[in-house]
NUVEXKE-88499 format. One record per residue: x, y, z of N, C-alpha, C in turn. Coordinates in pm, whole numbers, plus 50000, padded with zeros to 5 digits. Each point is the difference from the previous one (the first is absolute). Layout:
N
SITE/nu/nv/nw/cau/cav/caw/cu/cv/cw
SITE/X/Y/Z/X/Y/Z/X/Y/Z
...
This chain:
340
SITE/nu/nv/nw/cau/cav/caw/cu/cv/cw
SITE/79024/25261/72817/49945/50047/49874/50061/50135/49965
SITE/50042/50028/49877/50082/50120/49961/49903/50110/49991
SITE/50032/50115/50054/49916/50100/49985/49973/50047/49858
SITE/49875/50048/49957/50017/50024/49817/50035/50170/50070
SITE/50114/50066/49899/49987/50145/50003/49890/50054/49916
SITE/49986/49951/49909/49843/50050/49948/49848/50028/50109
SITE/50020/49906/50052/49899/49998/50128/50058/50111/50080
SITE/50063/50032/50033/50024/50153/50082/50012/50075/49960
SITE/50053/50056/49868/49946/50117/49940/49841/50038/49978
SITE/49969/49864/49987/49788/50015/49971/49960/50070/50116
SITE/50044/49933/50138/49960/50028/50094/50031/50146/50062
SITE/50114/50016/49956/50015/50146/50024/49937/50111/49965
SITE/49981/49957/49855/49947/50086/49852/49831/50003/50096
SITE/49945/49897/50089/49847/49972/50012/50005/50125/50127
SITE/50080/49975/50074/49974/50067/50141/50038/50160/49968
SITE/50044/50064/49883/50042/50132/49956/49859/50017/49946
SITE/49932/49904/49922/49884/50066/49950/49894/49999/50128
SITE/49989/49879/50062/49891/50069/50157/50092/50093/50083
SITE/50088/50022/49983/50025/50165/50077/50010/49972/50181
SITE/49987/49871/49988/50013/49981/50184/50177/50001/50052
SITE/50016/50039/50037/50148/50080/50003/50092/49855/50106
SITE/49909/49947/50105/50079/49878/50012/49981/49876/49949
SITE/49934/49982/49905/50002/49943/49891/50155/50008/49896
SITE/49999/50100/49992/50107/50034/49917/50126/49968/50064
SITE/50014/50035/50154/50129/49975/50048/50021/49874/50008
SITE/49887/49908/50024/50040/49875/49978/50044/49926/49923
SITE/49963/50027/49917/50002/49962/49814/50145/50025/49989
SITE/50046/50141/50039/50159/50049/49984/50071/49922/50057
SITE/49992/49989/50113/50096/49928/50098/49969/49825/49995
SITE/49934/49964/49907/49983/49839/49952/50082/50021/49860
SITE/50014/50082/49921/50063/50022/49896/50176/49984/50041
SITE/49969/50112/50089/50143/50016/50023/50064/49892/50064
SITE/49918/49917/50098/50103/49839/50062/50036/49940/49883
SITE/49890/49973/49894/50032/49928/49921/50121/50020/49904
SITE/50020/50152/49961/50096/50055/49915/50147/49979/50084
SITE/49997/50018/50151/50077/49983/50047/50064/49833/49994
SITE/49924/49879/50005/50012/49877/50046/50072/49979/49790
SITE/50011/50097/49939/50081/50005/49869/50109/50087/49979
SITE/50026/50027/50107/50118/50107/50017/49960/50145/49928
SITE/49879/50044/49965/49979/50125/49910/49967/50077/50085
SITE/50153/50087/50056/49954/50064/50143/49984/50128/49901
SITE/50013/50028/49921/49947/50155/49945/49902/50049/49980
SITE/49895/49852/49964/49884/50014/49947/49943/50002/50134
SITE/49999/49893/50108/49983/50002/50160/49950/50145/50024
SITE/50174/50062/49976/49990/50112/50084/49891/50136/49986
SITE/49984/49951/49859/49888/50139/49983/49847/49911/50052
SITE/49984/49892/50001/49866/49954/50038/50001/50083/50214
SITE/50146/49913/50035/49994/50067/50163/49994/50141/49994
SITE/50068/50081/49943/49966/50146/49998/49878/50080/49974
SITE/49900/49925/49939/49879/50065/49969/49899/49890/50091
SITE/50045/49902/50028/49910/49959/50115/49982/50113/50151
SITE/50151/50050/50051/50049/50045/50104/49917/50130/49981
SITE/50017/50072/49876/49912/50153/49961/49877/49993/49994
SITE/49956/49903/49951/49791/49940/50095/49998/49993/50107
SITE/50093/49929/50082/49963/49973/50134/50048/50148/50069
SITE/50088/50111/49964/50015/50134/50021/49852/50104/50001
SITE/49929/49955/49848/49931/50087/49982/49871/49956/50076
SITE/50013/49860/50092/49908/49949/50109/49967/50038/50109
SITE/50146/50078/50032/50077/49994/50125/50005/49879/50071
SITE/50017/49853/49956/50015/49930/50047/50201/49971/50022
SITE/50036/50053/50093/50139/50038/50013/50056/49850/50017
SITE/49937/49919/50084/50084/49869/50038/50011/49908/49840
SITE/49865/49996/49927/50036/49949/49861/50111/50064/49916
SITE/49967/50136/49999/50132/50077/49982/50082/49936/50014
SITE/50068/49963/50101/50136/49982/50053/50025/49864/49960
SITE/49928/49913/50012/50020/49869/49968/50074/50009/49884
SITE/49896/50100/49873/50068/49999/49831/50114/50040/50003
SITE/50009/50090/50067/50113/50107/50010/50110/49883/50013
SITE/49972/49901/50137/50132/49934/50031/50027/49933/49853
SITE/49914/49909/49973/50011/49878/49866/50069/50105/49886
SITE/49956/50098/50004/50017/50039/49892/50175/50089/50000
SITE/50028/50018/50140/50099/50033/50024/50157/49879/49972
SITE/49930/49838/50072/50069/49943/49938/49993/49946/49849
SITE/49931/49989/49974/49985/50008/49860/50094/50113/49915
SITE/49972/50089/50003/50114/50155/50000/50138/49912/49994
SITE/50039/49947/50083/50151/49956/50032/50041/49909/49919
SITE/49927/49896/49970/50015/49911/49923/49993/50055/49846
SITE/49916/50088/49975/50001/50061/49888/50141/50074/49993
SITE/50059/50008/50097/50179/50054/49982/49982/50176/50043
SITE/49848/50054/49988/49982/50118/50082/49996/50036/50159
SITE/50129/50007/50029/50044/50034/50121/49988/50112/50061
SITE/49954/50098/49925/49962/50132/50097/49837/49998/49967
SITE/49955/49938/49941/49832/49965/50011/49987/49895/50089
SITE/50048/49902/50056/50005/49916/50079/49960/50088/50111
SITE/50117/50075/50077/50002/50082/50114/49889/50115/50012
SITE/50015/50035/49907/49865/50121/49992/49872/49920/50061
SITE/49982/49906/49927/49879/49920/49981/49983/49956/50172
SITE/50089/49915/50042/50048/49945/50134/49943/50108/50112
SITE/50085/50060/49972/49981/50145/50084/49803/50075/50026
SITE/49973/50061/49930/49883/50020/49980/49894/49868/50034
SITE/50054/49880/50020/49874/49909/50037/50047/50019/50158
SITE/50154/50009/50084/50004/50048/50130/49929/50135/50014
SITE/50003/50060/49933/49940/50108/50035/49816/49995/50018
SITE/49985/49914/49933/49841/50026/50012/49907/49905/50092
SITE/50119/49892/50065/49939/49883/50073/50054/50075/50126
SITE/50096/50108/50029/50028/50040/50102/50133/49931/50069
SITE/50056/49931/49927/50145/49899/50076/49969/49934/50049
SITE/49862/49914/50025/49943/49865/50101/49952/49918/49865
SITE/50012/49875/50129/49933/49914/49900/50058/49925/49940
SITE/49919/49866/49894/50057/49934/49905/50035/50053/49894
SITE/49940/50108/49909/50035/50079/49909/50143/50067/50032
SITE/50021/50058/50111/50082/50067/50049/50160/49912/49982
SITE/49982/49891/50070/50121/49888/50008/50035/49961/49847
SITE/49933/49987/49917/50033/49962/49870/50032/50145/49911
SITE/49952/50046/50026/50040/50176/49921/50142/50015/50066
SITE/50012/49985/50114/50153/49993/50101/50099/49953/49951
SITE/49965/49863/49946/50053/49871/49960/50072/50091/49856
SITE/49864/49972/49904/50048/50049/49889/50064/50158/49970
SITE/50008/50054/50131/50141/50100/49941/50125/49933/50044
SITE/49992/49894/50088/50130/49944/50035/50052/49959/49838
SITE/49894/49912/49981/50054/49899/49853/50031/50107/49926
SITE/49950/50146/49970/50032/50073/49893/50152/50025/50024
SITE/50036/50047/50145/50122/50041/50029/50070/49955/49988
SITE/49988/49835/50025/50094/49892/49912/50022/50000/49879
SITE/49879/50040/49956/50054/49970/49839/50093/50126/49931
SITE/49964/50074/50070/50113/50151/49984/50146/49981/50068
SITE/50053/49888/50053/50080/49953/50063/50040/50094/50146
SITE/49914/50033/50023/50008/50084/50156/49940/49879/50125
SITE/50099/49925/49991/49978/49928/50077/49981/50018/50161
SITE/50078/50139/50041/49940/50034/50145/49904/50060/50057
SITE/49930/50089/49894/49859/50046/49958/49891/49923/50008
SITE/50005/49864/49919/49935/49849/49991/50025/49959/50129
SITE/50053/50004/50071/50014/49939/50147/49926/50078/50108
SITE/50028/50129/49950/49939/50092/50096/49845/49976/49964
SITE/49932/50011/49870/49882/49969/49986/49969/49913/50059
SITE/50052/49855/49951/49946/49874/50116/49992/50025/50098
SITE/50080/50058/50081/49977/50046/50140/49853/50042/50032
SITE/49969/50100/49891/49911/50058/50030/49866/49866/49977
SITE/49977/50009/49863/49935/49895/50023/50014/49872/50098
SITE/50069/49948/50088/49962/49935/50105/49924/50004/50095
SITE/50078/50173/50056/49887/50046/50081/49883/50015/49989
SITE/49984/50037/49877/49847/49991/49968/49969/49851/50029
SITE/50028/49924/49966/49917/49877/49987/49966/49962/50117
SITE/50121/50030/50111/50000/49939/50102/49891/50089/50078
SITE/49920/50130/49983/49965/50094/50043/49833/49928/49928
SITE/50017/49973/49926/49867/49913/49932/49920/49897/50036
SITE/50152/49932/50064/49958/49869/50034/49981/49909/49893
SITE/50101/49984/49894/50029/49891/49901/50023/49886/50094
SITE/49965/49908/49914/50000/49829/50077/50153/49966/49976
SITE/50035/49918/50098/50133/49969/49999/50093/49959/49891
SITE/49912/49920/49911/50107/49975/49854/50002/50071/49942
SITE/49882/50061/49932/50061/50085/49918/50058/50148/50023
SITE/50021/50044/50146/50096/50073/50098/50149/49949/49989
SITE/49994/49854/50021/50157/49947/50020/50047/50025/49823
SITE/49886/49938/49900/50069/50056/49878/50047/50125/49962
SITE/49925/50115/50067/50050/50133/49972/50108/50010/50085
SITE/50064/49920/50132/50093/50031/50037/50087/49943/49909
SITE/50005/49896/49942/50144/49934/49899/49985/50081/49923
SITE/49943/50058/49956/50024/50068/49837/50066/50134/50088
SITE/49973/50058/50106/50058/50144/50061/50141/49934/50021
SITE/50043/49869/50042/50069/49941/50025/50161/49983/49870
SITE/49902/49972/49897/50062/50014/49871/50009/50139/49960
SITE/49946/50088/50028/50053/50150/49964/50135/50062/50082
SITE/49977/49963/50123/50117/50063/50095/50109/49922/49928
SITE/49993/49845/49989/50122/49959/49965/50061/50059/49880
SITE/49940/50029/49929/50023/50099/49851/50072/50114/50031
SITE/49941/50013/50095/50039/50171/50052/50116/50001/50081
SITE/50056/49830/49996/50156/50035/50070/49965/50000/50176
SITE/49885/49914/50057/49982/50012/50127/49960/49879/50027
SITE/50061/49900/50013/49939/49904/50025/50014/49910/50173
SITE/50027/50119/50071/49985/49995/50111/49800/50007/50052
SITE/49979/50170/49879/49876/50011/50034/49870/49920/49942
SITE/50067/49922/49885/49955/49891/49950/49981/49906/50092
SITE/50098/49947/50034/50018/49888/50133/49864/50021/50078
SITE/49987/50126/50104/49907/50053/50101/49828/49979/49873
SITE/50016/50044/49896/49854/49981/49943/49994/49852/49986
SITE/50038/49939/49997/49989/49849/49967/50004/49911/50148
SITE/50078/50073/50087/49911/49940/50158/49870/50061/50011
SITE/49928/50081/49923/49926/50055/50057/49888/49899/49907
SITE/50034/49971/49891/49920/49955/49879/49983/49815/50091
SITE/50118/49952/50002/50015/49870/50125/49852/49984/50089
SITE/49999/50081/50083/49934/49985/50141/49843/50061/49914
SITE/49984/50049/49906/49894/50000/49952/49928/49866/49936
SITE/50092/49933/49911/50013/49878/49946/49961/49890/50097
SITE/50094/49989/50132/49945/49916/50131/49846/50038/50018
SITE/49990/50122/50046/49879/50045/50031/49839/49931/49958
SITE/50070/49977/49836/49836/49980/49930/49964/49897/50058
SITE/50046/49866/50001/50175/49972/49965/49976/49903/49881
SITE/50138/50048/49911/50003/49959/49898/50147/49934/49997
SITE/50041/49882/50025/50101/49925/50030/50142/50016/49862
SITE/49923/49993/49861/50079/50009/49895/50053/50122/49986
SITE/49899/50090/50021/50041/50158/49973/50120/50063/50105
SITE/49955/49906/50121/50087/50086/50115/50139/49929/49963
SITE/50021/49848/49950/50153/49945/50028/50056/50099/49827
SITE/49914/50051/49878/50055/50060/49926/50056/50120/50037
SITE/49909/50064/50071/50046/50135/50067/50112/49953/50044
SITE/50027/49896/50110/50115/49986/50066/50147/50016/49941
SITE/49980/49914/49881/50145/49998/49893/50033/50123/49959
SITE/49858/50072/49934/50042/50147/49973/50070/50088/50121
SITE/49942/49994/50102/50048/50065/50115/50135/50010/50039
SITE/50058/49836/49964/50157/49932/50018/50099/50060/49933
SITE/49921/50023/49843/50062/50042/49865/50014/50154/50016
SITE/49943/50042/50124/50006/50166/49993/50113/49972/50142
SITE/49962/49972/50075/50095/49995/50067/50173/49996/49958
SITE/49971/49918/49911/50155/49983/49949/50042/50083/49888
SITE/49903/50089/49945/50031/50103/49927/50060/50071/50103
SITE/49988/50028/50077/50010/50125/50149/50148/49973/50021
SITE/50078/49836/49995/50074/49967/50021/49998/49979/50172
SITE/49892/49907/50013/49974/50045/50163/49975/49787/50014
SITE/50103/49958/49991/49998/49871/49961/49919/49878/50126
SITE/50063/50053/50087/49910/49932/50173/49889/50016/49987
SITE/49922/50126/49956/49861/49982/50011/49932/49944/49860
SITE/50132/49998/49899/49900/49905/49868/49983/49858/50018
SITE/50118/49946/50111/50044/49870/50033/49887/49939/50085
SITE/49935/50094/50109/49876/49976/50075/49882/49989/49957
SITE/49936/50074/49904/49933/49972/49919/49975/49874/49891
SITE/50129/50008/49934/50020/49881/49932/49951/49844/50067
SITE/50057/50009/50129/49930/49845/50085/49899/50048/50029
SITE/49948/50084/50028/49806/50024/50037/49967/49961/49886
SITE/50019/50043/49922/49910/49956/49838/50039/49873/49944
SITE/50154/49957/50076/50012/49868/49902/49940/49916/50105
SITE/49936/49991/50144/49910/49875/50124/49898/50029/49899
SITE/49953/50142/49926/49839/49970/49971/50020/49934/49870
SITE/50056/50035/49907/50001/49937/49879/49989/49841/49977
SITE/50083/50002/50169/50020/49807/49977/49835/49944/50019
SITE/49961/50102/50123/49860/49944/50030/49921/50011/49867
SITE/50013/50117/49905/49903/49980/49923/50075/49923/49850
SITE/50071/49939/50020/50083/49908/49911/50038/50101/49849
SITE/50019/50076/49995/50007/50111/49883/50126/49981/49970
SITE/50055/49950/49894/50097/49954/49937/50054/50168/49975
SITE/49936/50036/49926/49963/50156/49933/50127/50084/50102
SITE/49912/49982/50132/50077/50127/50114/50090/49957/50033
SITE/50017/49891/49988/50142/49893/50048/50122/50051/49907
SITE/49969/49990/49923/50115/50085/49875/50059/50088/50014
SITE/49845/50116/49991/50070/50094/50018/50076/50063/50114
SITE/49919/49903/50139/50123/50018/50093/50133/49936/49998
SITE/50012/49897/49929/50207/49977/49994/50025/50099/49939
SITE/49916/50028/49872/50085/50139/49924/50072/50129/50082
SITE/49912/50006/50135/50011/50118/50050/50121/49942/50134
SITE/50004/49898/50046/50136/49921/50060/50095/50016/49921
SITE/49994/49995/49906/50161/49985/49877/50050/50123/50022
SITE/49908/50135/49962/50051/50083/49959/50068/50048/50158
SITE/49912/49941/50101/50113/50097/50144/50081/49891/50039
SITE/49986/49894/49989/50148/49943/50006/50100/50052/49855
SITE/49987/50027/49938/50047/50056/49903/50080/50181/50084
SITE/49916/50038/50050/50007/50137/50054/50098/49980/50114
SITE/49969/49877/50087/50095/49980/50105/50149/49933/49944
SITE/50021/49961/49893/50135/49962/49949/50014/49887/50021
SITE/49874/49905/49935/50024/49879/50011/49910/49948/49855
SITE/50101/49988/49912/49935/49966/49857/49946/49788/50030
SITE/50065/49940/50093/49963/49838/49972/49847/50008/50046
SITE/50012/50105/50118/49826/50014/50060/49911/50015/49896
SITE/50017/50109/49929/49980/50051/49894/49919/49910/49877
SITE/50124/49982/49963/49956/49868/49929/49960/49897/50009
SITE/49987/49921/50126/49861/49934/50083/49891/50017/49975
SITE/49987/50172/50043/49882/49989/50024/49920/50061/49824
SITE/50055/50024/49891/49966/50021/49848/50010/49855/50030
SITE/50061/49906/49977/49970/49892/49961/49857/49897/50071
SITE/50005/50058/50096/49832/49940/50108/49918/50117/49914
SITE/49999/50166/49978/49904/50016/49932/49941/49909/49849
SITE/50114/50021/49948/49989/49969/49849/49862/49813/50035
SITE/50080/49922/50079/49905/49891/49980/49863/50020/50041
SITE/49954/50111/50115/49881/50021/50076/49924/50071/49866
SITE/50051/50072/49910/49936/50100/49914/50004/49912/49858
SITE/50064/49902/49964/49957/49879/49935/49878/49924/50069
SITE/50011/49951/50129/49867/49945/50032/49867/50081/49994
SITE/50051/50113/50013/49863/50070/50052/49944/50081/49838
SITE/50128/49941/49831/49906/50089/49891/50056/50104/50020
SITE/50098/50100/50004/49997/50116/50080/50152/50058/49907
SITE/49924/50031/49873/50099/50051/49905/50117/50137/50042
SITE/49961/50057/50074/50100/50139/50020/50082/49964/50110
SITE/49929/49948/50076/50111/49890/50143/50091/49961/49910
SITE/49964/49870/49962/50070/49977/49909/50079/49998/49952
SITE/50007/50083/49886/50116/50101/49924/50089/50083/50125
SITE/49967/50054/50082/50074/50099/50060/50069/49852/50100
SITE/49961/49925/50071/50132/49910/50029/50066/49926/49921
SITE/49934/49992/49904/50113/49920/49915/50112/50112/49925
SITE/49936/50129/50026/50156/50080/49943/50100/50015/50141
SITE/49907/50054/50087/50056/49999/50124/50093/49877/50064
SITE/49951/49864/49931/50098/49868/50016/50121/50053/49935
SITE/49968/49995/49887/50100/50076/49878/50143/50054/50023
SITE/49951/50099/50053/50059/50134/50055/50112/49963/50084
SITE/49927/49975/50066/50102/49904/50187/50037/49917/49950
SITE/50040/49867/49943/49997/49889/49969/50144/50079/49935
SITE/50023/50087/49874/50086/50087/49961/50096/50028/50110
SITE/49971/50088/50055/50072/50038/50115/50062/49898/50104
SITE/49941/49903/50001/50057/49913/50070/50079/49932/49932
SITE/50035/50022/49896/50094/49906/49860/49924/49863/49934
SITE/49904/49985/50049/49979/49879/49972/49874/49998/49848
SITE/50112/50015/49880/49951/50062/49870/49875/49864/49955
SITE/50013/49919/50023/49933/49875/49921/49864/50067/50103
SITE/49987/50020/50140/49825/49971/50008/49961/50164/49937
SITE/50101/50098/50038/49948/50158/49903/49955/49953/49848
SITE/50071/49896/49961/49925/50003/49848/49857/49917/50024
SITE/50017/49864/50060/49923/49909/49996/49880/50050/50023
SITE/49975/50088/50133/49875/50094/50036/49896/50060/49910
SITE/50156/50107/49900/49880/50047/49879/49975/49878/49896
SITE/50001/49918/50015/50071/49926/49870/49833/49958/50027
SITE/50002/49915/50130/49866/49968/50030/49895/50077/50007
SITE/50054/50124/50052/49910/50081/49973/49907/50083/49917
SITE/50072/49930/49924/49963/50079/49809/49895/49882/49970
SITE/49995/49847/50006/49941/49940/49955/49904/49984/50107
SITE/49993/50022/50145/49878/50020/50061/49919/50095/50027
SITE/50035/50079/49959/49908/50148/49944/49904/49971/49868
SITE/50102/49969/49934/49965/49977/49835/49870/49874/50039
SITE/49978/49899/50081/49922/49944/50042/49891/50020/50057
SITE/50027/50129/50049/49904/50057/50063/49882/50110/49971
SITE/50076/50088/49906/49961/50084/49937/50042/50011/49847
SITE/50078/49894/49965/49990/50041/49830/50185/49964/49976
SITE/50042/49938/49929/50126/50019/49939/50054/50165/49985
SITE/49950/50068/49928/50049/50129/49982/50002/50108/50162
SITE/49909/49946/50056/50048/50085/50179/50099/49923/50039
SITE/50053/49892/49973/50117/49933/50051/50099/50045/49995
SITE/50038/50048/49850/50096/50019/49917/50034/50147/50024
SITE/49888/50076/50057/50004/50196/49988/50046/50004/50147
SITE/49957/49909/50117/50061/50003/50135/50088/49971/49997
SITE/50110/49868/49980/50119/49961/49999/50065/49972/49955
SITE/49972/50043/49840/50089/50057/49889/50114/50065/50049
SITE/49928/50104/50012/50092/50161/50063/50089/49926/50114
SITE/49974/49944/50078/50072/50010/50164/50136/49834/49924
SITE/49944/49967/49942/50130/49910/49929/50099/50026/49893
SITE/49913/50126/49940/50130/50112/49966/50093/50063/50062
SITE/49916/50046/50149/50084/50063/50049/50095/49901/50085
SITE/49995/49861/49939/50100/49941/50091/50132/49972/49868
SITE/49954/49994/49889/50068/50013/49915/50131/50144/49988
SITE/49931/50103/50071/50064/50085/49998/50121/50066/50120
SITE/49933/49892/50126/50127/50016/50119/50108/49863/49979
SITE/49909/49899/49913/50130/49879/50008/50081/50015/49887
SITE/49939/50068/49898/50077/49960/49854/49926/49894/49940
SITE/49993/50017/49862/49954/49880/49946/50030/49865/49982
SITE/50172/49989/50011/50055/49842/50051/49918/49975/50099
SITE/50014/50060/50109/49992/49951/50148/49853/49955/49960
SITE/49887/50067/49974/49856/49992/50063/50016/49868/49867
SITE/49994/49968/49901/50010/49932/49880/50033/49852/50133
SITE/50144/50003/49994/50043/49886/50132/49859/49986/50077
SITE/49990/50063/50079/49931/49969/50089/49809/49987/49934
SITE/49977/50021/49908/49867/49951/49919/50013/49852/49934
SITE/50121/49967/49991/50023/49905/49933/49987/49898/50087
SITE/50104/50035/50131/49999/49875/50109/49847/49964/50027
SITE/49914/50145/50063/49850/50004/49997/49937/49852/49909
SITE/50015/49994/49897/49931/49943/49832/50040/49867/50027
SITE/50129/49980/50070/50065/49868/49970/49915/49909/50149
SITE/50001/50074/50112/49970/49944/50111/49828/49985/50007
SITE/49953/50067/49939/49849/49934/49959/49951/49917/49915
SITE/50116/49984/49865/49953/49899/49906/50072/49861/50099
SITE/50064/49998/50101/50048/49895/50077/49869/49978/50078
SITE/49953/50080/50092/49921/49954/50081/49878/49959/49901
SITE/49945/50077/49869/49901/49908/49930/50043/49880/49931
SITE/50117/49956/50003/50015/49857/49959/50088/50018/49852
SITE/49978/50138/49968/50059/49990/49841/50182/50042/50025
């Protein structure tokens, strides 16, 4: 049932005239989810700010801090980045650096620092916020989630060694709960950092740990994206036929499994190699198909905006005779196999 905003202004307008002061904060901070769940983080933000200055003039410091945080991310999203931090800051300060308040105030100066593109700042925050959590005693998932996202900051930050280490750490949390899907996702990410590192043996080890579980849990999904991640280090080791094996085993696993960005990325990755290996008819045939099974999937016009472009750019290393030839042979050898 849609919330009426009329109904929360009444209610607000009611609890200002009885004068009961958490009355009022409630009223604010029901205003403000709702303004938020409409993206009107401006209007939000003054409801969290004068909630946070009741619960000040309470001395109720931990409500404090709560607003402070919401209202801090809220701040960010509103595109105010040094109200974000201010805000952030001052709710650590008043919960004392413990705690659940604490880990998310942590959190959200990481995200601010990201969004200021200080990506080693944002890492260092996560850091911090981990410890906290782990000092809290957060439950294992949503611990292992704050490790991928610390996970995704280091890699930003050009470290994806120390990425790697947060994402074993995020892993054995994942086992822990145990949460079977979460841990073989962690796993791929883990692989995918690994091989950012350029540290290929240990992405290769991983890769079969996660591809025995995937089989057990039949996940078409992880199956994908692990050939994707085979291609690219046989690719790395100087072997484009491997390569292109294993894009071509993704591309069908990420067709079975629905799995639009798999997908697309082996079928360019077929593309690509398929090129390099000279063999121009399946480089076209790939996007060729690939344009109309996208377009199937998600719409004619996403077909056309994905592999538009990448059949230009084949237009532009063969020449237009050449790729023309070779679209044509394409046209002729399918109206054969349909009978026409």
């Amino acid at each position: 049932m849609a919330t009426d905003p009329g109904r929360l202004d009444s209610d607000l307008a009611r609890a200002r005239i009885q004068g009961d002061p958490r009355q009022v904060t409630r009223a604010l901070r029901t205003r403000a989810e709702h303004l938020l769940s409409q993206l009107q983080f401006a209007a939000a933000l003054v409801d969290l700010d004068e909630a946070a200055r009741i619960h000040q003039d309470q001395g109720q410091t931990g409500e404090q801090a709560r607003c402070l945080h919401l209202a801090a991310t809220t701040s960010r999203l509103a595109g105010d980045l040094d109200g974000a931090q201010t805000r952030a800051t001052v709710a650590i300060q008043l919960v004392e650096d413990t705690g659940p308040v604490a880990v998310s105030a942590w959190t959200e100066l990481g995200e601010t620092a990201f969004a200021r593109a200080d990506n080693l700042l944002a890492a260092q925050r996560y850091d911090t916020a981990v410890e906290r959590a782990t000092a809290a005693g957060m439950l294992p998932v949503p611990l292992a989630e704050l490790q991928r996202r610390r996970a995704q900051v280091w890699a930003a930050a050009g470290q994806p060694v120390r990425a790697a280490s947060a994402l074993v750490a995020a892993k054995a949390l994942a086992e822990e709960a145990p949460d079977p899907a979460l841990a073989l996702r962690i796993k791929i990410e883990e692989a995918g950092a690994w091989l950012g590192a350029d540290q290929l043996d240990h992405a290769e080890l991983v890769i079969e740990d996660a591809g025995r579980d995937a089989g057990r849990l039949q996940d078409d999904m992880a199956l994908a994206d692990l050939e994707l991640l085979r291609s690219t280090i046989a690719l790395r080791r100087g072997d484009p036929a491997a390569a292109l094996a294993a894009a071509r085993s993704a591309r069908a696993l990420a067709l079975s499994a629905v799995h639009p960005v798999a997908y697309t990325a082996a079928a360019v990755a077929m593309s690509e190699l398929a090129d390099h290996l000279g063999d121009r008819a399946l480089a076209y045939e790939t996007l060729a198909v690939g344009w109309a099974t996208l377009g199937d999937l998600l719409g004619k016009d996403v077909g056309k905006s994905t592999f538009g472009p990448k059949l230009q750019e084949l237009v532009g290393r063969w020449g237009e005779p050449e790729f023309v030839r070779v679209r044509d042979a394409y046209s002729a050898r399918r109206r054969a196999e349909l009978g026409g």
